[in-house]
C-alpha positions in Angstrom: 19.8 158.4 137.9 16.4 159.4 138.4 14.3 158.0 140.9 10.0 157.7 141.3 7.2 156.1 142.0 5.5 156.1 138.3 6.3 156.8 135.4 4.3 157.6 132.5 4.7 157.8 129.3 3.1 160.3 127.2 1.8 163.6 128.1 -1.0 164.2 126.1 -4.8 164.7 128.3 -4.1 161.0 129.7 -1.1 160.9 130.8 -1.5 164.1 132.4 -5.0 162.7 133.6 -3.2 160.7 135.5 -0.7 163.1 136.7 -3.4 164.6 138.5 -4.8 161.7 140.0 -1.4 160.6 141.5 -0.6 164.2 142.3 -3.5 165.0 144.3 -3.0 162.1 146.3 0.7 162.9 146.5 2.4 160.0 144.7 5.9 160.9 143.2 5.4 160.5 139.1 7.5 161.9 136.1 5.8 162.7 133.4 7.7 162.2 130.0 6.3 163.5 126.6 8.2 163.7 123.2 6.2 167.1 122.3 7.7 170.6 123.2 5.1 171.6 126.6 3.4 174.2 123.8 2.3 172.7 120.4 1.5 174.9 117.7 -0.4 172.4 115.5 -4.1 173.1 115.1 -5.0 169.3 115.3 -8.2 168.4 118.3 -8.5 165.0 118.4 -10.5 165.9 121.9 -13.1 168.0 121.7 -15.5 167.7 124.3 -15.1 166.3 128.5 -18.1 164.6 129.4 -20.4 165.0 132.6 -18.1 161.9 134.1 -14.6 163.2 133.4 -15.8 166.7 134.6 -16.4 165.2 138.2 -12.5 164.0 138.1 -12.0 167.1 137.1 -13.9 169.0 140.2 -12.0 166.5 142.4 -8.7 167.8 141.1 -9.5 171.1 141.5 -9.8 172.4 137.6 -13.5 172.3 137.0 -14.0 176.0 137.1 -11.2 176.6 134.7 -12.3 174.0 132.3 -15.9 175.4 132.5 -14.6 178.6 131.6 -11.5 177.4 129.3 -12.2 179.8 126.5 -15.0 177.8 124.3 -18.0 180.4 123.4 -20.5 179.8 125.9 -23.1 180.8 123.6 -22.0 178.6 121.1 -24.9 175.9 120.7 -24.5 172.4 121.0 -26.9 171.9 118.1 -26.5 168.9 115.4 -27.4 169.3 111.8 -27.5 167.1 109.1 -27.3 168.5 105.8 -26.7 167.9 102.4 -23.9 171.2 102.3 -24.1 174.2 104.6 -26.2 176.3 101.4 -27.8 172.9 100.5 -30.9 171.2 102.0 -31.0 170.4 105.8 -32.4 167.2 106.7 -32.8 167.3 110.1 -31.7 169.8 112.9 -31.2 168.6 116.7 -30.9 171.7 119.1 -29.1 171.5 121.9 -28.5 174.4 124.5 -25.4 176.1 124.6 -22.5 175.6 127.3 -24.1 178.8 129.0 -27.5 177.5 129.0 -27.2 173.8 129.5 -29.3 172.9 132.8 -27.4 171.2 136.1 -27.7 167.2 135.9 -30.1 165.9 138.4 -27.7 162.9 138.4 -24.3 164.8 138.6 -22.8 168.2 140.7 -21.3 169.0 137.2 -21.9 168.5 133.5 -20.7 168.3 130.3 -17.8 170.7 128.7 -16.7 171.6 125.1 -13.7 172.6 125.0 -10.4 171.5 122.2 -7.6 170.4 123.4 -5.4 173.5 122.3 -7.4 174.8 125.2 -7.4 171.6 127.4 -4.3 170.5 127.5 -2.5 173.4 129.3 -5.4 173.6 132.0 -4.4 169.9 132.3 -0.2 171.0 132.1 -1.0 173.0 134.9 -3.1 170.9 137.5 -0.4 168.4 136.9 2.2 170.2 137.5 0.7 172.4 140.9 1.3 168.9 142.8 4.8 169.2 144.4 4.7 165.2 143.7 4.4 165.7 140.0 7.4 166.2 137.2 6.8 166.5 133.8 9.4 167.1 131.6 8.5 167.6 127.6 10.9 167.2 124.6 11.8 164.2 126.0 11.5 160.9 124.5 12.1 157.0 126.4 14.5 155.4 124.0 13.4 151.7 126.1 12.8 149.9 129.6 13.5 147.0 131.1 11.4 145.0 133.4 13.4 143.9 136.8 12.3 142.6 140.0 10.6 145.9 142.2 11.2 148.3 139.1 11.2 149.6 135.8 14.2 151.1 134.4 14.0 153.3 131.5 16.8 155.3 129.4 15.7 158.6 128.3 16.6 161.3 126.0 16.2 165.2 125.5 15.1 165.4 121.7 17.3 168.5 121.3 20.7 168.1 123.1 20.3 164.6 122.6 21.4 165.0 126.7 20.6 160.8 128.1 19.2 159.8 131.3 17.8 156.4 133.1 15.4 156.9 135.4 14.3 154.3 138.1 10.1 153.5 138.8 8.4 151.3 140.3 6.0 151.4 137.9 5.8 152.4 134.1 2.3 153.9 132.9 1.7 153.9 129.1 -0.1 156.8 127.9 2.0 157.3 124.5 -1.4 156.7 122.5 -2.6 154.3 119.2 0.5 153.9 118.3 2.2 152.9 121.4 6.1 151.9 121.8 5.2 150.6 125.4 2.0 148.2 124.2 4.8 147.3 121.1 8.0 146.9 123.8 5.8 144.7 126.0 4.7 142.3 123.0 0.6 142.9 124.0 -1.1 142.3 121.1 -4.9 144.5 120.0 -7.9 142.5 119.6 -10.7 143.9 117.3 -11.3 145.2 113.6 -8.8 147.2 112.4 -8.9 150.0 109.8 -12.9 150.4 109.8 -12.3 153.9 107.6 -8.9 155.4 106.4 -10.2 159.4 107.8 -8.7 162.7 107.0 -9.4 165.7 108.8 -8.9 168.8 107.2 -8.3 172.0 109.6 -9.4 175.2 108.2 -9.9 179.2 109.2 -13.1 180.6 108.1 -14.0 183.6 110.7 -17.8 183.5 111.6 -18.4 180.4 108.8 -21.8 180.8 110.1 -22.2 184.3 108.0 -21.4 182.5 105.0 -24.3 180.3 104.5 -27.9 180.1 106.0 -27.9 176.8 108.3 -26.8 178.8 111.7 -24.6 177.7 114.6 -24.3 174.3 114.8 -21.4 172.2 116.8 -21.5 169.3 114.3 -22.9 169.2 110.5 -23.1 165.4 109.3 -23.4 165.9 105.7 -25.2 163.4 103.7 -25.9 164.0 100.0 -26.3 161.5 96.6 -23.5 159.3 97.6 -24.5 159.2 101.1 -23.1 160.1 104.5 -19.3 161.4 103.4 -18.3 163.5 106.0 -18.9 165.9 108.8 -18.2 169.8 109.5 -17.3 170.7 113.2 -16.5 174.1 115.1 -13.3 173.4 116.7 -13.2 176.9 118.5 -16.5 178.2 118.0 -15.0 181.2 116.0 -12.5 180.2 113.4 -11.2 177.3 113.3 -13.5 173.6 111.6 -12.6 170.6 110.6 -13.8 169.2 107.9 -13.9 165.4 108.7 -13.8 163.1 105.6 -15.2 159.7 106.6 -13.1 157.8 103.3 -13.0 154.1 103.1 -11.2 151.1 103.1 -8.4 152.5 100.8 -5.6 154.8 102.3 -5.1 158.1 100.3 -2.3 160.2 100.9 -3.3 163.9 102.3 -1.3 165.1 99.3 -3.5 163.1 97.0 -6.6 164.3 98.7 -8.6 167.1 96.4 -9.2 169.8 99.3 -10.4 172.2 97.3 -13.6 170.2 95.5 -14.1 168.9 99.1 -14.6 172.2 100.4 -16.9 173.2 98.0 -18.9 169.5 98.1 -19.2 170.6 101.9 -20.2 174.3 101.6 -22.0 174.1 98.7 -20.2 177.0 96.5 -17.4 178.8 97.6 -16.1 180.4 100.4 -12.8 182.2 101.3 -10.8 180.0 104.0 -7.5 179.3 104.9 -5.9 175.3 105.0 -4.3 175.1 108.4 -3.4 171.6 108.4 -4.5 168.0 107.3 -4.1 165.0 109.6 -5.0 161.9 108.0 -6.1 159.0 111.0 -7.2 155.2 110.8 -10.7 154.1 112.6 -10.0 151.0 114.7 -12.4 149.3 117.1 -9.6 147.1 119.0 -8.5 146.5 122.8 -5.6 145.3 124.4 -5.2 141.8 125.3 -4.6 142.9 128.8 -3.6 146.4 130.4 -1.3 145.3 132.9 2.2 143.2 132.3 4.5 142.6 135.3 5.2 146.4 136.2 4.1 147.8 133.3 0.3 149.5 132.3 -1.6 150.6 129.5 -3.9 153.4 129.7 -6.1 155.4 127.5 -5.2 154.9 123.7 -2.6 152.3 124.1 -5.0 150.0 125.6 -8.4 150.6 123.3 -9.0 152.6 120.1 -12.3 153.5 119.1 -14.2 155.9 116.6 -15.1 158.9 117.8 -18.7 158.7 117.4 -19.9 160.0 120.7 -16.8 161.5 122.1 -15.9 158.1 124.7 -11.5 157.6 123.7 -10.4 160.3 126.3 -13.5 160.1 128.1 -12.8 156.4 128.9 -9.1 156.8 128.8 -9.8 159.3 131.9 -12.0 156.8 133.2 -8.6 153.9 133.7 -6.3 156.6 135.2 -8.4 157.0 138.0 -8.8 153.6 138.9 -5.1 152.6 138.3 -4.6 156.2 139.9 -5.8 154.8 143.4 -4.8 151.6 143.8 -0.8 152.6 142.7 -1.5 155.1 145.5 -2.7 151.6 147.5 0.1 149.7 147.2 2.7 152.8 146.9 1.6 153.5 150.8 1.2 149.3 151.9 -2.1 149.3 152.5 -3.5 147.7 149.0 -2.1 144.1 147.8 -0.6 143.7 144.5 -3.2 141.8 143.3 -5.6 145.1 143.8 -3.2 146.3 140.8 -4.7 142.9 138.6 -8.1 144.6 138.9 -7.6 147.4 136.9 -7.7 144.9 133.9 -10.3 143.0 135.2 -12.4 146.3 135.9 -11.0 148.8 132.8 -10.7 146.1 129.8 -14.6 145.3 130.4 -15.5 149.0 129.8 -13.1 149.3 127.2 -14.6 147.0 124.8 -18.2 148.5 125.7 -17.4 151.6 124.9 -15.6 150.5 121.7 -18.5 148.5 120.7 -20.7 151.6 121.4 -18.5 153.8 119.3 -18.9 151.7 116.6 -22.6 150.9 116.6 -22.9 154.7 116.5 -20.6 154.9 113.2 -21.6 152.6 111.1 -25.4 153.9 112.2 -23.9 157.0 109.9 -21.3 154.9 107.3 -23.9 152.1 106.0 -26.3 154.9 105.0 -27.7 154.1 101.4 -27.3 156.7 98.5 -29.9 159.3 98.4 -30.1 160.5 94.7 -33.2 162.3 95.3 -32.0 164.2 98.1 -31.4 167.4 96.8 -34.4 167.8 94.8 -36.7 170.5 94.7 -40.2 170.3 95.1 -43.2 169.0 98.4 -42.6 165.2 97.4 -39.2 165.8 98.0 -39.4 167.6 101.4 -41.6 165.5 102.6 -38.9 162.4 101.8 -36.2 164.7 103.8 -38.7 165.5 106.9 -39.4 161.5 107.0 -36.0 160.4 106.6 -34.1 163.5 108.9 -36.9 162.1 111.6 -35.1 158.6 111.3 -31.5 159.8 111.5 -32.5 162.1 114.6 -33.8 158.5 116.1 -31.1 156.7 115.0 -28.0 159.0 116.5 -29.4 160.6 119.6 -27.7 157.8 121.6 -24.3 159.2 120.2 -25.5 163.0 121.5 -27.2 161.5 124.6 -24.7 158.9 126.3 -25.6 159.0 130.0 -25.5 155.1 130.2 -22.1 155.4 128.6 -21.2 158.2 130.8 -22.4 157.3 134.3 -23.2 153.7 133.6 -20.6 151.5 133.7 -20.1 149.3 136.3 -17.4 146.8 137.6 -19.7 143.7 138.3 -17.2 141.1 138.0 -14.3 142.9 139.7 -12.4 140.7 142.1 -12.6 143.9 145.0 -16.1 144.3 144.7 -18.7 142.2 147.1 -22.4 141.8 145.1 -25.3 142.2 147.2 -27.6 139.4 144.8 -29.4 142.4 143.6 -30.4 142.6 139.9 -28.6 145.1 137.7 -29.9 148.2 135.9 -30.4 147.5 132.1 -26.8 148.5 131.1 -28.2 151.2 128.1 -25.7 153.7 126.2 -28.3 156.6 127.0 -30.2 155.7 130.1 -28.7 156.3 133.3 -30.3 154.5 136.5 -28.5 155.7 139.6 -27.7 152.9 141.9 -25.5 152.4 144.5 -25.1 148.4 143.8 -21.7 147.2 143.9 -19.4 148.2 141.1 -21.4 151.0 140.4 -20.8 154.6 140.2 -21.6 155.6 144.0 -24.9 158.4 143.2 -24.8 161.8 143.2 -27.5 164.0 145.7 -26.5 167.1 147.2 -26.0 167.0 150.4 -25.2 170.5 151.8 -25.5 174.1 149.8 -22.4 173.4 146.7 -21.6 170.1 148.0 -22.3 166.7 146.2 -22.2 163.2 147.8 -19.4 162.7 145.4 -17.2 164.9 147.3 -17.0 163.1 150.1 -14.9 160.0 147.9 -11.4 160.8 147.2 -8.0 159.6 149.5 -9.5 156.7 150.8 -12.4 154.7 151.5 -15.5 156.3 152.9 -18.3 154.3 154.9 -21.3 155.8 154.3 -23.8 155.6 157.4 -27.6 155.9 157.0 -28.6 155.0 160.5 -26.7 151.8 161.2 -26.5 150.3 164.2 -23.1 151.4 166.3 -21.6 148.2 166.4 -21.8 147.7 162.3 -20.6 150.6 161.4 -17.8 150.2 164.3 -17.2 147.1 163.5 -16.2 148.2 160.2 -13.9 151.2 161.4 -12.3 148.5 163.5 -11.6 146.7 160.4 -10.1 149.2 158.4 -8.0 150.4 161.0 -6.8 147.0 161.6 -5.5 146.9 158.0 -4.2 150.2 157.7 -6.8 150.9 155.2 -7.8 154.7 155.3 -11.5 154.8 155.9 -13.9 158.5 156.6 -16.6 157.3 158.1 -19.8 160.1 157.6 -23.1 159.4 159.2 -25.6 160.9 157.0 -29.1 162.0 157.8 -30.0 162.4 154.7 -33.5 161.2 153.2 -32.8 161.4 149.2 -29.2 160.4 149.7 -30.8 157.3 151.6 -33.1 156.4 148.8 -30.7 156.2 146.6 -28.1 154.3 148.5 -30.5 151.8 149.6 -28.8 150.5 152.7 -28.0 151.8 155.5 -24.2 150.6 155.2 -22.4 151.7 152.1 -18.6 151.0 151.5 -17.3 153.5 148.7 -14.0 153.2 146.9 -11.3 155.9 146.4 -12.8 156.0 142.9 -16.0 156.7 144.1 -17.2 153.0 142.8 -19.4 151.2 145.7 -17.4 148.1 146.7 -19.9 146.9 149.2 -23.5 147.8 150.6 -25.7 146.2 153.4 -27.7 146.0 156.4 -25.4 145.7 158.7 -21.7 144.7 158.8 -20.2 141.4 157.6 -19.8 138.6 160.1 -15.8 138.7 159.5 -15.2 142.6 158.8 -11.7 142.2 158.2 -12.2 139.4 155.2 -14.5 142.6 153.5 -11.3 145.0 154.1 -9.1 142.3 152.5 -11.4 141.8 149.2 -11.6 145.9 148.7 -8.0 146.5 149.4 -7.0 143.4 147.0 -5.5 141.2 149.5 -8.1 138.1 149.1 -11.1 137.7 147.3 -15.4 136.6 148.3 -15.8 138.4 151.6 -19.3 137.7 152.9 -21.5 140.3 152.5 
C-alpha cells in the first residue's frame, strides 16, 4: 500500500505543473504517468509558456532554465501569411526574437518558446527536486474508488505488469482530452465537438529557411485559392516543422493523407525533408460540467479543450494547478475549509470557457476565410489586392499573437473567497491588460527592490499588503489570521507606484497571488474576512 496526500494522474506539463506547486509548498503527491520518463516521439502539442505561466514558473524556481531551455534565441517570433514559402506573402507581422523581446512593464518575466521535448524534462526535474514529490512513469491506474476521507486507486507497471493500490486523499486528473478519470467519474463535456478533424505532419528540413526566400518566421499561415488550409511552424528553430493541416469536418486516416502533394502545396516546389511522424488530432471547444467530484479533480485537458489558436490549453491548464495547488495545501495543513476546495470550480470553470471561446473566435477568424482565386496572380492590381487584404488578416489575428487580457486578465469576480469592493471592473479584453488590484484579480506587478517584483512576495500563504494603514487595521487583521491559523506575511510597503496601483492602503493577497480583499481600513468583524478567504463561510463585510 501506498500512502499520499494527492495523487495525480498524468504526467505530462500539467500534471507535473502541479507537482511543482504542491512540491514547493511541501505537500506529499505521486505523480503517475503511462509514458516511459523520456519520450522519443517528435510530437509538441506545447509550444510556447506565456508571460503568466512564466511567473509560476519564477516562483518554482525554473524560470532561468526555461528562458534558456535550448530554443534559438535569435529565432524571431515573426508571423507570415503566405500563399507557399516560394509563393506570394500576404502579410508579414515581425516580432522580436526571445533574445530581443523587451521586459513587460506589467510582469517581472515574459513570454518563452520553447517545445515540449525541451519543456517537459525542465518540468521532470523541478518536480522531482521537492523531497515531497514522487513520480513514477510507465505506470498506468487501472481504476479508483471514491470512499469517505480517500481515494484508492490500483496501479500497474506497464512492463512487469508488477500491481500496486495506493491510498490519497485526493485524486488530481491531469491524464488529458481523453481522460479515463473525467470518463470513471461520469462528468460529462459541454461545447462543440469536432470543430476540424487536424493532422500535424512532423518533418526534418535543416535550415528550411535556406530553401525558400520568405526568412525566419515562427508561424506561416498559408492561405492560397482554396483559402486558409494550413500552417507551417518551427518546432525547434533548426530542424524540426510541423506542417499543421487544418481539414474539416470529415476524419481522414494519416495513412490516407497525401504527405507528399501537401508538402509541395506548402513549399511551393520541392524540397528534400524527412517524415518524422504524423499525429492526427480533433478541435473541440468543450468544458467540463464541473472540475471537482467528491475527492476527485479535473485539471488542464481533462476539464476544457480548446484550439490552439493563441497558445491558451497548457497556458490555462497551468493556470487551475495553481489554484487547486494552494488550497489542497489549505486544507492538507487545517487551516482552509473544504468548501475552499468548491471554489476551484467556481473560480477555474469560468476562465475555462473564456479562454475556449477565445480560442475559437481566433480560429474560425482563420477557417471561415473565403477562396482567393486571384491570389496568386501576377501583376500591380493584384498586389495591391494582397497589400489590402494581408492589412485585414494582420487586424483580424493580432489578438491571437497579442493576448495580454487573456494572459494577465482574468479575474475570479464571482468566487465565493473573494470580498468585492463595489468597484467597476476593467473591460475584460483578450489583448488589453489593465492592472488592477480589485478583488479576483491578478495582484499587479511593480518592482519593488533591484530584481524583485511585488509578485514575489505571494507564495505559502496570505500576504497583507500595507500602504500606510493605520496600526490597529492592519493589526487587527494579523490578529485575525492568527486566530484561524491562517498563515499571513504582513509587509508594510513604502512604495509610491506599488501604491497606485493597489489603490488602498489595505490589500489581502491570496497564496495564488489573486487579491481576495482591498480597503481602507480593516473590516468591522476581521475574523468573518479570514473565514470567507480561507473557505470557511461566505460575504464578509468589506
Amino acid at each position: 500500500m501506498i500512502e499520499t496526500d494527492v495523487l495525480i494522474v498524468g504526467g505530462g506539463p500539467i500534471g507535473l505543473s502541479l507537482a511543482c506547486e504542491l512540491g514547493w509548498r511541501g505537500v506529499k503527491c505521486l505523480v503517475i504517468e503511462q509514458n516511459p520518463e523520456f519520450g522519443v516521439e517528435p510530437v509538441a502539442k506545447v509550444n510556447l509558456v506565456n508571460a503568466r505561466s512564466m511567473e509560476f514558473c519564477r516562483r518554482w524556481g525554473i524560470e532561468r532554465e526555461i528562458r534558456h531551455g535550448g530554443f534559438p534565441e535569435d529565432f524571431p517570433m515573426t508571423v507570415q501569411f503566405v500563399t507557399s514559402m516560394r509563393g506570394k506573402l500576404i502579410a508579414r507581422l515581425p516580432y522580436a526574437s526571445m533574445g530581443e523581446q523587451q521586459a513587460l512593464a506589467v510582469s517581472p518575466t515574459n513570454r518563452q518558446r520553447i517545445p515540449q521535448e525541451l519543456l517537459d524534462p525542465i518540468f521532470r526535474r523541478c518536480a522531482q527536486r521537492f523531497e515531497s514529490v514522487d513520480a513514477r512513469f510507465g505506470t498506468r491506474v487501472e481504476g479508483f474508488t471514491q470512499h469517505g476521507d480517500f481515494v484508492e486507486a490500483e496501479v500497474a507497471d506497464i512492463v512487469s505488469g508488477r500491481r500496486e493500490t495506493v491510498r490519497a486523499k485526493y485524486l488530481a486528473g491531469c491524464d488529458g482530452a481523453r481522460s479515463r478519470v473525467r470518463e470513471a467519474l461520469g462528468i460529462a463535456l459541454i461545447g462543440e465537438r469536432a470543430i476540424s478533424h487536424s493532422c500535424g505532419v512532423y518533418f526534418r528540413s535543416p535550415r528550411l529557411w535556406h530553401k525558400h526566400d520568405k526568412g525566419k518566421a515562427i508561424m506561416n499561415i498559408l492561405v492560397d485559392r482554396d483559402g486558409m488550409w494550413a500552417n507551417l511552424n518551427a518546432i525547434d528553430g533548426f530542424k524540426t516543422w510541423r506542417l499543421s493541416i487544418v481539414g474539416g469536418a470529415t476524419y481522414v486516416k494519416p495513412e490516407d493523407l497525401d504527405v507528399p502533394a501537401a508538402m509541395r502545396r506548402a513549399i511551393g516546389g520541392e524540397i528534400d525533408y524527412e517524415i518524422v511522424g504524423l499525429y492526427p488530432w480533433t478541435r473541440n471547444a468543450v468544458v467540463a460540467e464541473t472540475y471537482r467530484k467528491g475527492r476527485c479533480f479535473l485539471v488542464g485537458d481533462s476539464a476544457h479543450q480548446l484550439s490552439p489558436t493563441g497558445g491558451f490549453g497548457m497556458n490555462t491548464g497551468m493556470g487551475d494547478a495553481v489554484d487547486l495547488g494552494w488550497k489542497l495545501d489549505a486544507v492538507l495543513r487545517g487551516w482552509g475549509d473544504e468548501a475552499l476546495l468548491d471554489s476551484y470550480d467556481a473560480e477555474r470553470r469560468p476562465i475555462g470557457a473564456r479562454n475556449v471561446t477565445e480560442a475559437t473566435i481566433n480560429f474560425r477568424n482563420l477557417r471561415d476565410l473565403p477562396t482567393f482565386p486571384w491570389i496568386e496572380d501576377e501583376g500591380a492590381d493584384a498586389d495591391a489586392r494582397r497589400v489590402e487584404l494581408g492589412a485585414k488578416f494582420s487586424a483580424m489575428t493580432r489578438a491571437e499573437w497579442e493576448s495580454w487580457g487573456v494572459q494577465f486578465g482574468y479575474r475570479y469576480d464571482a468566487s465565493p473567497i473573494c470580498v468585492p469592493d463595489g468597484s467597476d471592473a476593467p473591460k475584460d479584453s483578450p489583448m488589453e491588460y489593465v492592472p488592477t488590484a480589485r478583488p479576483g484579480a491578478r495582484a499587479p506587478h511593480a518592482w519593488i527592490a533591484p530584481g524583485q517584483s511585488t509578485l514575489d512576495l505571494f507564495g505559502r500563504g496570505f500576504t497583507l499588503l500595507d500602504f500606510g494603514a493605520k496600526p490597529a487595521d492592519s493589526a487587527a487583521l494579523v490578529q485575525a489570521a492568527a486566530s484561524r491559523g491562517v498563515p499571513l506575511t504582513h509587509v508594510k510597503l513604502a512604495h509610491e507606484t506599488a501604491a497606485g496601483l493597489y489603490q488602498a492602503p489595505l490589500v489581502l493577497v491570496r497564496p495564488d497571488g489573486h487579491v481576495a480583499w482591498r480597503a481602507d481600513r480593516a473590516p468591522s468583524d476581521a475574523a468573518a474576512l479570514m473565514d470567507t478567504a480561507s473557505g470557511r463561510a461566505s460575504g464578509a463585510a468589506a
